[in-house]
C-alpha positions as CSV (number, residue, x, y, z in Angstrom):
1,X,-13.9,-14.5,2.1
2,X,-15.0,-14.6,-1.6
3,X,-12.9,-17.2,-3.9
4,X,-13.5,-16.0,-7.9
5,X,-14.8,-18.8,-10.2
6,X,-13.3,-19.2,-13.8
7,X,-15.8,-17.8,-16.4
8,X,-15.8,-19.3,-19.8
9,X,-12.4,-18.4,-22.2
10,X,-11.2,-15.8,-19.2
11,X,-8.3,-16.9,-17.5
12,X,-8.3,-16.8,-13.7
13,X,-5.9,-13.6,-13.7
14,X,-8.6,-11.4,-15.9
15,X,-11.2,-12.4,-13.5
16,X,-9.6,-11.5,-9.9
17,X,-8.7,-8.3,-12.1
18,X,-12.2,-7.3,-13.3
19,X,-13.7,-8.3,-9.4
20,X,-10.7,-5.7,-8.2
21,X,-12.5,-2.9,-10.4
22,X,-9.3,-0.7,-10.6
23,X,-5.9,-0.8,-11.9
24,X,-2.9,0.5,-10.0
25,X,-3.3,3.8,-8.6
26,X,-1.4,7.2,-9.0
27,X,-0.9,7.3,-5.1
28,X,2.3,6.4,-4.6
29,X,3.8,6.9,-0.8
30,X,7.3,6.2,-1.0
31,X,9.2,3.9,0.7
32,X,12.5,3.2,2.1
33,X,14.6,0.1,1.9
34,X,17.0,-0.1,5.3
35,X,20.6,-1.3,5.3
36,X,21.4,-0.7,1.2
37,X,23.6,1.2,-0.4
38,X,23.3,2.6,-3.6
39,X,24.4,0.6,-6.5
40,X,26.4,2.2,-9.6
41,X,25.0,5.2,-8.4
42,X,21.4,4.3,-8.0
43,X,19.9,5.3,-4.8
44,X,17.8,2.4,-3.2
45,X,15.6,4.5,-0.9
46,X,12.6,6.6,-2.1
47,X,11.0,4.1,-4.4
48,X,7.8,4.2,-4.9
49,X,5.4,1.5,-3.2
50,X,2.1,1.4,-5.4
51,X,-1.1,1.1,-4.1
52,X,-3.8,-1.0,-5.5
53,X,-7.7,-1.0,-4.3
54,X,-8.9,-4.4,-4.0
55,X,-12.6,-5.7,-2.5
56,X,-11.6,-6.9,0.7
57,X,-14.0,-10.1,0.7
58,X,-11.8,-11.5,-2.0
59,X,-10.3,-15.0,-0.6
60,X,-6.7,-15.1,0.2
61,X,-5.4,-16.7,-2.8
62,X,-7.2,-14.4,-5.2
63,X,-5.9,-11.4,-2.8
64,X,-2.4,-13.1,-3.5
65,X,-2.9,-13.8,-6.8
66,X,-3.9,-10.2,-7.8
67,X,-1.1,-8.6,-6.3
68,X,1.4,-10.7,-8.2
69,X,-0.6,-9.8,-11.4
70,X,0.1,-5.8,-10.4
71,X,3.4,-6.0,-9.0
72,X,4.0,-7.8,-12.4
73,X,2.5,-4.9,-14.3
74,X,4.2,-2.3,-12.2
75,X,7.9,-4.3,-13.0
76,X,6.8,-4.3,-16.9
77,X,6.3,-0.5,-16.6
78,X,9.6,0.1,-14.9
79,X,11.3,-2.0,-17.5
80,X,10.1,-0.2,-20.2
81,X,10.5,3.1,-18.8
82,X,14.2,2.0,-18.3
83,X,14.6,0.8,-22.3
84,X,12.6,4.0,-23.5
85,X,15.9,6.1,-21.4
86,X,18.7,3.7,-23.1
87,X,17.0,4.5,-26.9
88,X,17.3,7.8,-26.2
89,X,20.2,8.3,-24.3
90,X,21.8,5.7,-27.1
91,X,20.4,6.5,-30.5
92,X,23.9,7.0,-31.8
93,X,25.8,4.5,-30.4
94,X,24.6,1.6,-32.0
95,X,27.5,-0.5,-30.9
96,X,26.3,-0.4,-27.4
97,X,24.9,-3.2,-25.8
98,X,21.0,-3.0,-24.9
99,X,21.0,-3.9,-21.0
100,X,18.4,-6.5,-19.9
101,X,16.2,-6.9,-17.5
102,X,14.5,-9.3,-14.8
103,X,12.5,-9.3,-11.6
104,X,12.4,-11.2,-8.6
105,X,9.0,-11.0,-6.6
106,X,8.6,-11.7,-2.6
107,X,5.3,-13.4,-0.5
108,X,2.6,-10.3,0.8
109,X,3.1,-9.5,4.4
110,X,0.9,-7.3,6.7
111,X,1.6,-3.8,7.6
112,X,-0.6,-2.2,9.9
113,X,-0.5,1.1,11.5
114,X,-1.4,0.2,15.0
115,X,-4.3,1.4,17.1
116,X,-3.7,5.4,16.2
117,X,-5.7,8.0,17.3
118,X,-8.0,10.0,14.7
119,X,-6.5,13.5,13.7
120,X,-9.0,16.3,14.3
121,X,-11.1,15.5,17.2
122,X,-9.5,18.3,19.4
123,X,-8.2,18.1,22.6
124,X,-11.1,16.6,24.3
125,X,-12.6,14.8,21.6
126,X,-16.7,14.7,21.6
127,X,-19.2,14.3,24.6
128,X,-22.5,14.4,24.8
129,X,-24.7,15.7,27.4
130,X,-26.9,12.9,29.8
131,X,-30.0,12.2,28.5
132,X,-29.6,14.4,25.1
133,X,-28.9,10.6,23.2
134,X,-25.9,8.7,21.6
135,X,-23.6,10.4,20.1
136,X,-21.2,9.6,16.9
137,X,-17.3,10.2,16.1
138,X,-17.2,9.3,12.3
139,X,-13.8,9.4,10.3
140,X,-12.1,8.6,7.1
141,X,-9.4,6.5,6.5
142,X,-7.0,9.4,5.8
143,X,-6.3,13.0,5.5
144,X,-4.6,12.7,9.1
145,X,-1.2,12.3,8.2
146,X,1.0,9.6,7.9
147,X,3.3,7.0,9.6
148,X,6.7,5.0,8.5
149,X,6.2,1.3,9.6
150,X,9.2,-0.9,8.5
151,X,8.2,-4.8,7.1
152,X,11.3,-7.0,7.2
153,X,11.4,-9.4,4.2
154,X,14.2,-11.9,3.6
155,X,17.1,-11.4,1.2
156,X,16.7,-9.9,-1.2
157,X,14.0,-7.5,-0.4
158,X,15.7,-6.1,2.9
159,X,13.6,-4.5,5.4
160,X,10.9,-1.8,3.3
161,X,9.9,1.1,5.4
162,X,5.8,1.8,3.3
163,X,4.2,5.3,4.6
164,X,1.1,4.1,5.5
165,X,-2.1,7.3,6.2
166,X,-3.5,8.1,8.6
167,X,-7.1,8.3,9.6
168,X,-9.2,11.9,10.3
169,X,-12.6,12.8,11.7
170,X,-15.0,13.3,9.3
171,X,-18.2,15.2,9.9
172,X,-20.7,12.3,8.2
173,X,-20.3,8.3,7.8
174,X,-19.6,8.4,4.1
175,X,-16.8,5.5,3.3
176,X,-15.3,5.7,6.4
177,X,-15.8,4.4,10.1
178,X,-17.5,5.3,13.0
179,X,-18.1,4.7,16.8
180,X,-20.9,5.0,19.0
181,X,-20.6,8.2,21.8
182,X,-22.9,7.5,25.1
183,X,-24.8,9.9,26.3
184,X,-23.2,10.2,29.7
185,X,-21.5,13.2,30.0
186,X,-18.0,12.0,29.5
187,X,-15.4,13.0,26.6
188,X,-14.4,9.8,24.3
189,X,-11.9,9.9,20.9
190,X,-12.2,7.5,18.4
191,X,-8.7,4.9,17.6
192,X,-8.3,2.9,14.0
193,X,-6.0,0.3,13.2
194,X,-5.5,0.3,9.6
195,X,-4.4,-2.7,7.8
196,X,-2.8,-3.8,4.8
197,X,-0.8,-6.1,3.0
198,X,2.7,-5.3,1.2
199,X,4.3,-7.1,-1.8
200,X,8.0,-6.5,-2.6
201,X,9.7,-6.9,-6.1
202,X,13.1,-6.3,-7.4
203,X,14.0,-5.6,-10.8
204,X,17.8,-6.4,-11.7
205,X,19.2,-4.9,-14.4
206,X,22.3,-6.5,-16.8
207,X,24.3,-4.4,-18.1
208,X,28.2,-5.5,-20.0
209,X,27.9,-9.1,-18.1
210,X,27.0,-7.0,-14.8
211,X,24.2,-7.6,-12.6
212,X,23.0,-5.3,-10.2
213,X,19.8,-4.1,-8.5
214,X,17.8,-1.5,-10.9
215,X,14.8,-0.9,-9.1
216,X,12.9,-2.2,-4.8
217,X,9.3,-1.7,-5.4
218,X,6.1,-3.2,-3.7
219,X,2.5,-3.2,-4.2
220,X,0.1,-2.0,-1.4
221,X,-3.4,-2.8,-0.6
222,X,-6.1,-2.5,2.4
223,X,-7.5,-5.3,3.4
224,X,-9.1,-3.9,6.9
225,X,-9.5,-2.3,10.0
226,X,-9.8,-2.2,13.7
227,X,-11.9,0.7,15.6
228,X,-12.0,1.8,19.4
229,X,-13.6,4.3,21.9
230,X,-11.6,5.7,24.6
231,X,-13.0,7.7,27.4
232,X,-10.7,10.3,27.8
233,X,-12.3,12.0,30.8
């Protein structure tokens, strides 16, 4: 794994940002927080999980570091967005009290969909005829779909079920995967495990001397994969 160096006046945050390359994404699968109820009429499930793209040889604590700098961003967007709605909704009343704001952010955990078959191989998958040469399944790491898997964080975070995608066969090796096919006559399919890491936040909102939960969020990133053959006859 890659640990980023300080470089001259940059902080260390501005670095690990500018080795990411990208800022938070508009894909935003959303998620569902198990066991809540809504909160002065808030609903708590179908928030958004955003998903960042980081280089995956960055060392853990710059991987950690760098989602707390977007899931910081992504909580100063929500924030805003809420005190943009009160202006508006208040530009009259100006004996009414601004609400205010603050987050609460939980450790990454890993997410992973599990060894899942590729989408679009067919029933079979691919063979290759004895003596004609190897064979290749190549695929991408979605486009097939996708699957609900539930990471359990302590209080407050609650359990946060992230729609992760899923993978689909691809008919070249461009930034995907592939496996090898032998050349002996039997039918094989192609299995990834895609993994990734999941940071939760909360933003509580304050409101007449009230507290209460405004906004369950996390940040997403991939951080790797697992492939498999299986010979299916």
């Amino acid at each position: 794994m890659r640990k980023i160096e300080d470089e001259g006046s940059l902080s260390r945050r501005d670095v690990v940002l500018a080795a990411a390359g990208l800022s938070l994404s508009c894909f935003a699968p959303t998620v569902a927080f198990a066991g809540e109820e809504a909160e002065e009429g808030k609903a708590l499930s179908g928030e958004e999980c955003v998903e960042v793209y980081a280089d995956s040889t960055l060392s853990s604590e710059d991987m950690d570091l760098l989602l707390q700098v977007k899931a910081e961003q992504e909580a100063q967007r929500i924030i805003a967005e809420a005190e943009a709605a009160f202006d508006v909704e208040n530009a009259r009343a100006s004996t009414t009290s601004r609400p205010t704001y603050s987050t609460v952010y939980g450790s990454p955990k890993p997410a992973n969909t599990g060894s899942k078959e590729v989408a679009g191989q067919g029933r079979w998958g691919t063979r290759m005829e004895p003596g004609s040469g190897k064979g290749s399944i190549h695929a991408a790491f979605s486009g097939g779909g996708t699957m609900n898997v539930t990471v359990a964080f302590p209080t407050p975070f609650g359990s946060l079920g992230v729609s992760l995608p899923l993978p689909k066969k691809t008919t070249a090796a461009l930034a995907g995967v592939s496996v090898t096919v032998p050349d002996d006559g039997h039918w094989y399919k192609m299995y990834l495990n895609a993994m990734y890491t999941v940071k939760p936040f909360v933003v509580y909102e304050k409101k007449n001397g009230k507290k209460s939960v405004y906004r369950r969020s996390c940040i997403r990133t991939f951080n790797g994969h697992s492939v498999a053959r299986k010979k299916i006859k």
